[in-house]
C-alpha positions as CSV (number, residue, x, y, z in Angstrom):
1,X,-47.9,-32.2,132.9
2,X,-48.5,-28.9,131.8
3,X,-48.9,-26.7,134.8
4,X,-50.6,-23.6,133.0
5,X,-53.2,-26.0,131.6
6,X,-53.5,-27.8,135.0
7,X,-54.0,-24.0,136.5
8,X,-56.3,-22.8,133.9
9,X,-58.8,-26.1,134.2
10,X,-58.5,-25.1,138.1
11,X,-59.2,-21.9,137.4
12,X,-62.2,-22.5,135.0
13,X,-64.0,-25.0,136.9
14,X,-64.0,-22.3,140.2
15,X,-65.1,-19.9,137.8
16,X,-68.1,-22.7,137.1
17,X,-68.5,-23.2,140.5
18,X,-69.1,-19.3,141.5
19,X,-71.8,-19.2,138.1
20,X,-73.8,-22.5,139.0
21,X,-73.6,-21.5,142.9
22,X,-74.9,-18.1,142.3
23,X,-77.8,-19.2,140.1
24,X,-78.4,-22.0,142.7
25,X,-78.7,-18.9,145.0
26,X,-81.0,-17.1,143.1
27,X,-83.5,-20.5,142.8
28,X,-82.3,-21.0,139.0
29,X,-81.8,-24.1,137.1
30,X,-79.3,-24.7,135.0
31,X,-79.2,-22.7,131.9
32,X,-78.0,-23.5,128.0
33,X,-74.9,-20.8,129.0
34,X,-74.2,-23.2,131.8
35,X,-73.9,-25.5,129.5
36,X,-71.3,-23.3,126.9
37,X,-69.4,-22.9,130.6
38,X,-69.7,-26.6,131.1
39,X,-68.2,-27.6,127.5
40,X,-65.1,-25.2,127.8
41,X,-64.4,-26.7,130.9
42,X,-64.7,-30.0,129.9
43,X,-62.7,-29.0,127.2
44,X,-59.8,-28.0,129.3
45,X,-60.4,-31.4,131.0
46,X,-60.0,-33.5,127.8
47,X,-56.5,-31.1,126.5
48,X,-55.2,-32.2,130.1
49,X,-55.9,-35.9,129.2
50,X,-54.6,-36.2,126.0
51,X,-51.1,-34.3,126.9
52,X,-50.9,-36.7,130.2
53,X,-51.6,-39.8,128.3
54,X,-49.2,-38.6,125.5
55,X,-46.3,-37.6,128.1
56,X,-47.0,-41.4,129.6
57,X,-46.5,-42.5,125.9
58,X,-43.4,-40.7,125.5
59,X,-42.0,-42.6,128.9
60,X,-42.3,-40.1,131.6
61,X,-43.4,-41.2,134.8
62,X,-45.3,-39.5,137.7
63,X,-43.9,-39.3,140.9
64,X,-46.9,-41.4,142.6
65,X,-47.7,-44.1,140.4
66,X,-49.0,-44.0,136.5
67,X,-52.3,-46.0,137.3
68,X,-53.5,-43.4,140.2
69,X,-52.5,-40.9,137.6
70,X,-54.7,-42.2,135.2
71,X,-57.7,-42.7,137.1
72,X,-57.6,-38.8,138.4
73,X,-56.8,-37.8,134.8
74,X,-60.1,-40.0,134.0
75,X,-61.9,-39.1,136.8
76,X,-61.4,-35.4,136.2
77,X,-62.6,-35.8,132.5
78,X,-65.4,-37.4,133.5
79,X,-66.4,-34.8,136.6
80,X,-68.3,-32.1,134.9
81,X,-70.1,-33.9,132.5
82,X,-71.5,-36.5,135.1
83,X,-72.5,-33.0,136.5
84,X,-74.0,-31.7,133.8
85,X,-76.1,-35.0,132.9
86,X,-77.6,-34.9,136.5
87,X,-78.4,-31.6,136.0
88,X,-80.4,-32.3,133.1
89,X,-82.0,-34.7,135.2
90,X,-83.0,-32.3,138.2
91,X,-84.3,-28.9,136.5
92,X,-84.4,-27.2,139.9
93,X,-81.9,-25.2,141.5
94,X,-80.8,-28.3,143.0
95,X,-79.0,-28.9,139.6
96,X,-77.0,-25.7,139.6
97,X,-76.1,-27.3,142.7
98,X,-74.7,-30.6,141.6
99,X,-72.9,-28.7,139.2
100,X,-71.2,-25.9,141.3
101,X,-70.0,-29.2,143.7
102,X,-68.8,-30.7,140.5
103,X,-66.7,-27.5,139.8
104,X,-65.1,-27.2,143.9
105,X,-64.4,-31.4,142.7
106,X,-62.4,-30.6,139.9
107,X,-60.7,-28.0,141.2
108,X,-59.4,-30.1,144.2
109,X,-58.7,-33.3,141.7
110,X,-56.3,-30.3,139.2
111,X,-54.6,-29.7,143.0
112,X,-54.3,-33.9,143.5
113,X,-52.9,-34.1,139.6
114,X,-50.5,-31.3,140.1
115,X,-49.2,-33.1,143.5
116,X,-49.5,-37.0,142.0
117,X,-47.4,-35.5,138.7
118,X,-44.7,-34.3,141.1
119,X,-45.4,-30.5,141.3
């Protein structure tokens, strides 16, 4: 794995966190820049699955296993924009909530990746 991509996906999705948890606090909705902020990190989420499905190609092997690798690689694509559809679906500040939580998520699963690849 790539441990400044695994850092900066981290990084972006606390960044995401703080934006959809402040607007939550302020009794917003989600908003179309939340959704730009959404897309970069998702982004970031699908460069981080393509380069660990393309190191598994290449015959490296995670520490912990290749299948619990691949379903946090999966699961942490997924993450944000599972988020960002309930959000859609709940235009309240209740959605900037589901979507700061998805943020703290990913965050933790970059931390589990990091540890499952053997950093």
């Amino acid at each position: 794995m790539l441990d400044a991509l695994t850092l900066a996906t981290g990084v972006a999705a606390l960044l995401l966190a703080a934006w959809t948890g402040w607007a939550a606090y302020r009794d917003q909705p989600t908003k179309d820049r939340h959704f730009v902020g959404m897309a970069v990190v998702t982004l970031l989420a699908l460069a981080q699955l393509v380069v660990g499905v393309v190191q598994l190609a290449r015959g490296e092997k995670p520490e912990q296993g290749t299948a619990i690798f691949v379903a946090y690689l999966l699961g942490a694509f997924a993450c944000v924009p599972a988020t960002a559809f309930m959000s859609l679906a709940e235009r309240t500040r209740w959605g900037s909530v589901t979507v700061a939580a998805g943020g703290v998520v990913l965050a933790v699963l970059e931390v589990r990746l990091y540890d499952i690849w053997g950093g």
